[in-house]
N, C-alpha and C positions, 0 to 999 in steps of 0.2 A: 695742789693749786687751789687758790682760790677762785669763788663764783665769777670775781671783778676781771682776773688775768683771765679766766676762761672767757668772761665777755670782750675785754678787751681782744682778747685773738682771732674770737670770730668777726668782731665789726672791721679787723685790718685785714682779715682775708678775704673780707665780704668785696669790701674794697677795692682790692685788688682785684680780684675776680673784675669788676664792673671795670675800672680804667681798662683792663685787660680787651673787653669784650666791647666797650666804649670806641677803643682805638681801633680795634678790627675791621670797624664798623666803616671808621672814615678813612680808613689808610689810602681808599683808592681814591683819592682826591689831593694824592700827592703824586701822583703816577702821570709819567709825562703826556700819555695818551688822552687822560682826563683834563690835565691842564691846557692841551692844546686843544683841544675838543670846543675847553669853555673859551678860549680864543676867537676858537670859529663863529659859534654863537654868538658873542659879543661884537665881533666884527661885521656879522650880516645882520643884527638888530641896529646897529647906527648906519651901516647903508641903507638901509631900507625906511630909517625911521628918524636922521639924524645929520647933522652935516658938522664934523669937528673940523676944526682949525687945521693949517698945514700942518702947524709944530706936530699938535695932536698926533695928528695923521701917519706923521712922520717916526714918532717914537715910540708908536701903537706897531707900525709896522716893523719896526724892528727888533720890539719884544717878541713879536708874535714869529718870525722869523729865528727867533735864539728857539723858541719854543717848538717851532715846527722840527728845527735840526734833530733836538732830544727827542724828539715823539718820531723822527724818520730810524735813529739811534735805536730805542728800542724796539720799533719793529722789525728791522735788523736784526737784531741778537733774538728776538723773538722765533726770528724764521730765518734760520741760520741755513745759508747753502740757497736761498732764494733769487731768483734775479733782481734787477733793480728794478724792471717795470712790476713785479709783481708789487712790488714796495712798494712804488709809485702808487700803482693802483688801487691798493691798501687805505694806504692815505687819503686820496681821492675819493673813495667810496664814504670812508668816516667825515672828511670834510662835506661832501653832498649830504649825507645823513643828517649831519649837526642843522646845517643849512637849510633843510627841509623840514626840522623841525623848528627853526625860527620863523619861517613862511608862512607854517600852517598857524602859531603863534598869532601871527600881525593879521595874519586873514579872518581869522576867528574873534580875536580881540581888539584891533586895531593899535595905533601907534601913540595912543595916548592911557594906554591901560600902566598899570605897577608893575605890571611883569617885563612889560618893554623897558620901562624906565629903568628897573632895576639894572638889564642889560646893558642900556644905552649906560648905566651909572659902573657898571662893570668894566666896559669898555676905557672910558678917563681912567679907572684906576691902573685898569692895564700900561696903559700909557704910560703913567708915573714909574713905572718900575722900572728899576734900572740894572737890565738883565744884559749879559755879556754879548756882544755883536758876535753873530755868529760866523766861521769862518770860511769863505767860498770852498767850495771842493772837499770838505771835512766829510766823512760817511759817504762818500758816493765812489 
């Protein structure tokens, strides 16, 4: 082989290597827990900082609701053999958490800082999505 095909091999494996270790990085930001997490957050920074419209309101909450199902879903299979309050209370404690960390957020920075905005700007997009109504009684 040549110097070129040997350079060539190592910049594609370099590559690789990086997308590799790139994705690792962010996978959990596809993970139902996370996404419903940023749900919560997004949700207590326009209560606390924000007043959207009913539509809004209306179709915020029931992304967030398809979102909460998947995140109740795999904490389920997470904690296989568990009861439902334990799940419940799972949920609850991560929801409180998210929630407390937006708090302390607004009290530290107030409601007019880039970081609320961002929130409050997270919130509309949530909104727009148009994620599958979730089904009563499905996981429980």
């Amino acid at each position: 082989m040549n110097q070129g095909t040997i350079l060539a091999i190592i910049v594609v494996v370099a590559y690789l290597a990086f997308e590799v270790f790139a994705i690792s990085k962010v996978s959990y930001r596809t993970e139902p827990l996370y996404i419903f997490g940023r749900f919560v957050a997004v949700d207590r920074a326009m209560a606390l900082c924000g007043a959207p419209d009913s539509q809004m309101r209306s179709r915020f909450s029931r992304n967030r609701a398809s979102v909460r199902q998947r995140a109740e879903r795999e904490l389920v299979e997470g904690n296989p053999g568990e009861p439902r309050e334990i799940i419940d209370r799972l949920l609850a404690e991560r929801i409180q958490q998210h929630e407390s960390e937006v708090d302390a957020l607004v009290e530290e920075l107030g409601c007019d800082d880039i970081e609320i905005f961002k929130l409050k700007r997270g919130y509309e997009n949530r909104a727009r999505l148009n994620l599958p109504t979730p089904v009563d009684g499905e996981d429980r």
